[in-house]
Legacy VTK file of the C-alpha trace (Angstrom):
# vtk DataFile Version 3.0
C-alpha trace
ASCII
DATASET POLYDATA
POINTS 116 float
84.933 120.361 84.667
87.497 119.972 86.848
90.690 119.308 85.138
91.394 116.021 87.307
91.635 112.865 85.749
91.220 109.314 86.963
92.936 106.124 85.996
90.180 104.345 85.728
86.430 105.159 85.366
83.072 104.382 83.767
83.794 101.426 81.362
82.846 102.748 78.654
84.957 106.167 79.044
88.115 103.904 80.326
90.370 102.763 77.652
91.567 99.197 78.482
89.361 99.100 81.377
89.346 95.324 82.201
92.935 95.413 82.056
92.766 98.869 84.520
90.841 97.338 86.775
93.083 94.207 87.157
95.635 96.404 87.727
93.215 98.324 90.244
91.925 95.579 92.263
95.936 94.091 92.443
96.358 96.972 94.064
93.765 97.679 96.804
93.774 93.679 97.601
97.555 94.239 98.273
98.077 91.494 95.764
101.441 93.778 94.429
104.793 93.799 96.852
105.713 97.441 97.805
108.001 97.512 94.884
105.489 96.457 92.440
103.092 99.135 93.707
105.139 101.561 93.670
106.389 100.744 89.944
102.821 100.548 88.979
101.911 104.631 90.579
104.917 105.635 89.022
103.961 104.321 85.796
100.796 105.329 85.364
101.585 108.681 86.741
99.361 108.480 89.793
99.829 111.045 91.931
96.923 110.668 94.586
95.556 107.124 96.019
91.701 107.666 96.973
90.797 105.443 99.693
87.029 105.200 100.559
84.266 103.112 101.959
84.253 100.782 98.109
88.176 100.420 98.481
88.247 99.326 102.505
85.885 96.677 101.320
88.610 95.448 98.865
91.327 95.885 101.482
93.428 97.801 103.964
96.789 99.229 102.182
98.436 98.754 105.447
101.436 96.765 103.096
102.182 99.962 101.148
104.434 101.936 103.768
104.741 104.028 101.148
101.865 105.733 100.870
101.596 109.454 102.787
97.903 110.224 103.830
97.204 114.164 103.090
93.376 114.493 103.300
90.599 113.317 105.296
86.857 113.839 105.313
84.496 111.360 107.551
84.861 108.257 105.733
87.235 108.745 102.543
91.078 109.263 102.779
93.394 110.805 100.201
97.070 109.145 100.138
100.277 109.826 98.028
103.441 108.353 97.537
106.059 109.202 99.485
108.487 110.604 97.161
111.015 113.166 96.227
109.435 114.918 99.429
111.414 117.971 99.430
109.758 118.912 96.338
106.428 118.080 96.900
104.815 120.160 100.077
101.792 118.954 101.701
99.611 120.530 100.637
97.237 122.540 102.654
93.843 122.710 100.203
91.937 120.292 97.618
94.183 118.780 95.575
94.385 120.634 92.403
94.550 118.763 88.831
95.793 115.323 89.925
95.488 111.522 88.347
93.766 109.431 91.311
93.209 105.766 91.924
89.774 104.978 93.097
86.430 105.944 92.436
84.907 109.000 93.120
81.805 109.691 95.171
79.245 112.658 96.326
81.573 113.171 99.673
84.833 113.590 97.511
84.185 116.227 95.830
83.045 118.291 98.518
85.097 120.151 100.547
88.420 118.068 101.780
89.860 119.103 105.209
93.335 119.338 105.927
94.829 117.157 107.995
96.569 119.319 111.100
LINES 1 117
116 0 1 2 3 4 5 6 7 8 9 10 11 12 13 14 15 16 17 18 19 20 21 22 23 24 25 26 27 28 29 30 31 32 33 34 35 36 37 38 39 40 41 42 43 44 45 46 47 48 49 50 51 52 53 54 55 56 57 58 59 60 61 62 63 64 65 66 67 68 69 70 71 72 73 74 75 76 77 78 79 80 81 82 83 84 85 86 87 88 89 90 91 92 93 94 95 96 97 98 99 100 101 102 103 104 105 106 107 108 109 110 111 112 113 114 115
């Protein structure tokens, strides 16, 4: 085990998980304003946005200015908010213990490259 969590999952290891993945799909369909989305990582404690094949089908996150990509692989992009960013380095391997938004897949949890 990793250590990372998610904030939303299988459904039936989700608690509330209609409700999450309301909340979810607002999100990647850009259906929240900037300020909504932002309230709603902050929230929820959300430290990493996952943003993969599954989510560009749902939409593009081009609204949230916000959002500070810090990994890449092929096809799957790892974003953060942009905040208190004097504190927070980029950081320059896998992202250790986090709580992500998205699903996970085979290619995300092998090795992440980071971006130059």
């Amino acid at each position: 085990m990793t250590g990372n969590t998610v904030f939303i999952g299988h459904l039936y290891n989700t608690y509330n998980y209609y409700k999450k993945g309301d909340l979810v799909n607002s999100f990647y369909q850009e259906k929240m304003t900037s300020e909504e989305a932002k309230k709603f990582l902050e929230e929820n404690k959300i430290d990493y946005v996952f943003y993969g094949p599954g989510e560009k089908m749902t939409g593009s996150l081009e609204k949230y200015d916000f959002l500070k990509e810090v990994f890449r692989t092929r096809t799957q992009l790892f974003l953060r908010p942009n905040k208190n960013e004097a504190s927070r380095p980029v950081l320059k391997t896998r992202p250790a213990p986090m709580v992500c938004l998205g699903r996970a897949t085979r290619e995300s949890r092998e090795q992440i490259s980071p971006l130059p």
